[in-house]
ZAKEDO-570038 format. One record per residue (C-alpha): residue number from 1; residue in three letters; x negated, y, z negated. Coordinates in nm, 4 decimals, decimal comma, padded with zeros to 6 digits. Layout:
BEGIN
node donu->NUM | kemi->ALA | px->X | py->Y | pz->Z
...
This chain:
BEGIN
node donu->1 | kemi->UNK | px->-05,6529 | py->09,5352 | pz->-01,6782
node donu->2 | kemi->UNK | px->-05,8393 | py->09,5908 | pz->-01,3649
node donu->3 | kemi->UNK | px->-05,6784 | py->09,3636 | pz->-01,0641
node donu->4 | kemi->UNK | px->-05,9890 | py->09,2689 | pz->-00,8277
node donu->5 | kemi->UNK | px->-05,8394 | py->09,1557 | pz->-00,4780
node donu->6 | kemi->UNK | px->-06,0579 | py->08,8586 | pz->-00,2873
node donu->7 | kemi->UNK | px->-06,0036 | py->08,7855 | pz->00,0929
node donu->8 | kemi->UNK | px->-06,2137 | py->08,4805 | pz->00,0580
node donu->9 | kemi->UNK | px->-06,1888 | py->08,1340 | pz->-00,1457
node donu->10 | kemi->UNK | px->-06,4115 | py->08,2935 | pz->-00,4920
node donu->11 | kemi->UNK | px->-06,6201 | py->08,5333 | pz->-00,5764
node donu->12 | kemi->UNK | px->-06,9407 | py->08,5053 | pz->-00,7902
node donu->13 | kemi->UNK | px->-06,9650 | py->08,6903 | pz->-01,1019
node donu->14 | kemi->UNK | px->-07,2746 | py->08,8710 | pz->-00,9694
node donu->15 | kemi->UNK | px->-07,0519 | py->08,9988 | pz->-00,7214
node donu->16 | kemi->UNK | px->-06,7897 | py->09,1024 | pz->-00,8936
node donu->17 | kemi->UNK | px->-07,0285 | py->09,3311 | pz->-01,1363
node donu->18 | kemi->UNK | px->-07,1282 | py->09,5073 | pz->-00,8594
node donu->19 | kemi->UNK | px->-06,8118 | py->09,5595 | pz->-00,6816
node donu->20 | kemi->UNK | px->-06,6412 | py->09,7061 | pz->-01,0220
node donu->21 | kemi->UNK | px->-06,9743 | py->09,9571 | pz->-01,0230
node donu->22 | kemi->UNK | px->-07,0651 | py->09,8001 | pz->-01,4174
node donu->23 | kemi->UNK | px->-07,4269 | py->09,7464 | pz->-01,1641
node donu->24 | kemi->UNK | px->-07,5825 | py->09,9367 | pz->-00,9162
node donu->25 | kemi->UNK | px->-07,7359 | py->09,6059 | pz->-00,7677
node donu->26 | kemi->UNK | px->-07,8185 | py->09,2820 | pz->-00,7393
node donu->27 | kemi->UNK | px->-08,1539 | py->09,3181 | pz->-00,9538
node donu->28 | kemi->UNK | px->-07,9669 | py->09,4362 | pz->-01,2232
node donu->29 | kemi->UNK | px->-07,7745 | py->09,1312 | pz->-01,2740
node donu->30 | kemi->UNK | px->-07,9197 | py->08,8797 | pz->-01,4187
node donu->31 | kemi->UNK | px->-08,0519 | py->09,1366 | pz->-01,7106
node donu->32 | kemi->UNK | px->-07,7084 | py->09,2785 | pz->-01,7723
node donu->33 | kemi->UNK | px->-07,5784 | py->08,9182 | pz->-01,8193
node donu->34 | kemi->UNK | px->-07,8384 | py->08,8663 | pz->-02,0861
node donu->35 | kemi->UNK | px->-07,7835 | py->09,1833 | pz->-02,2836
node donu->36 | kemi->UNK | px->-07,3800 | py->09,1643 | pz->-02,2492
node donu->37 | kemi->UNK | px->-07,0912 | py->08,9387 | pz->-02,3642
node donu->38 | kemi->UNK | px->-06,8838 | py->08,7857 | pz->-02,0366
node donu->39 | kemi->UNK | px->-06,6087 | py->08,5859 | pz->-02,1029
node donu->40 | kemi->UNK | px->-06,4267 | py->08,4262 | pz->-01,8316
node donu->41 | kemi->UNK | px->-06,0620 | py->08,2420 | pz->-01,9480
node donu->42 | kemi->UNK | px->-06,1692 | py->08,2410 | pz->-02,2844
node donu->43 | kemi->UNK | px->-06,4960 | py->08,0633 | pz->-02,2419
node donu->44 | kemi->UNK | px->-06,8277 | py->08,2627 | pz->-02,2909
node donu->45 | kemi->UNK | px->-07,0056 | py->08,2759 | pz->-01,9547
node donu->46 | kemi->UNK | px->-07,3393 | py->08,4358 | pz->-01,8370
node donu->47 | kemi->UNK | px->-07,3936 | py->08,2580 | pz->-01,4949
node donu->48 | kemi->UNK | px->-07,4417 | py->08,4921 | pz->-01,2238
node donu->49 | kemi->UNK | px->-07,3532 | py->08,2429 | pz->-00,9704
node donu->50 | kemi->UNK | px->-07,0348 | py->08,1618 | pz->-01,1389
node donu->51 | kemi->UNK | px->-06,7587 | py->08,1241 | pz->-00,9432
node donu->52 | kemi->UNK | px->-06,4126 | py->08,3066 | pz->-00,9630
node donu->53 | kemi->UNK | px->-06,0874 | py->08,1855 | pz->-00,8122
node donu->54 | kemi->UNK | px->-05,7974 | py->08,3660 | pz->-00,7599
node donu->55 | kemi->UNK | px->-05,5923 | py->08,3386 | pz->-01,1407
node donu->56 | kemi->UNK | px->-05,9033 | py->08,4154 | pz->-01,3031
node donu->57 | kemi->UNK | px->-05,9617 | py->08,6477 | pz->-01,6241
node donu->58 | kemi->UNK | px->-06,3315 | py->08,8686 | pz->-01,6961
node donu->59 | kemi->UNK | px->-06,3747 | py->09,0206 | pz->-02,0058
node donu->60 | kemi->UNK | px->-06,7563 | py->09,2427 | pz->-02,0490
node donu->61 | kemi->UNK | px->-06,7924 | py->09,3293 | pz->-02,3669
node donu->62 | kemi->UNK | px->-06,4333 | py->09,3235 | pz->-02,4974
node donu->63 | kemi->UNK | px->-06,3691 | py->09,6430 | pz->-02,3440
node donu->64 | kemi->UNK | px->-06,3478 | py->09,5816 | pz->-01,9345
node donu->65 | kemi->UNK | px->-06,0785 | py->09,3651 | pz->-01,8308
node donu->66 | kemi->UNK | px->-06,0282 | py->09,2247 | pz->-01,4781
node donu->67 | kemi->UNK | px->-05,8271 | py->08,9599 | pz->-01,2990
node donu->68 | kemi->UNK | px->-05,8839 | py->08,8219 | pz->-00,9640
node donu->69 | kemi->UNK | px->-05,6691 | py->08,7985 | pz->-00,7132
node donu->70 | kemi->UNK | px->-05,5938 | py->08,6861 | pz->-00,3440
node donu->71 | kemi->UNK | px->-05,5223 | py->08,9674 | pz->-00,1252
node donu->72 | kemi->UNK | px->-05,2185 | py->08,8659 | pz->00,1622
């Protein structure tokens, strides 16, 4: 499992898919969420926008794992 560390309240899953290099940019998004299976805590989720808190669980594609946290 990949541990993602957040400074701020969330991060969007757009942002996220970017950070972990799985895109090369924003325009690549929303196609990449069509084409790919994201679940987020179990529940199948293709919102770019969505938002992730701290305690939160991505799976892409049953293969990439992450889990946001806060960074102290």
């Amino acid at each position: 499992m990949n541990i993602i560390q957040i400074t701020t309240p969330y991060i969007t899953l757009g942002q996220l898919l970017k950070f972990a290099n799985i895109i090369s940019s924003g325009g690549e998004t929303k196609p990449f969420l069509l084409e790919n299976v994201i679940v987020v805590n179990d529940d199948f989720d293709n919102r770019r926008g969505r938002k992730l808190y701290p305690g939160d669980t991505i799976k892409v594609n049953e293969k990439l794992f992450f889990q946001i946290e806060k960074k102290v």
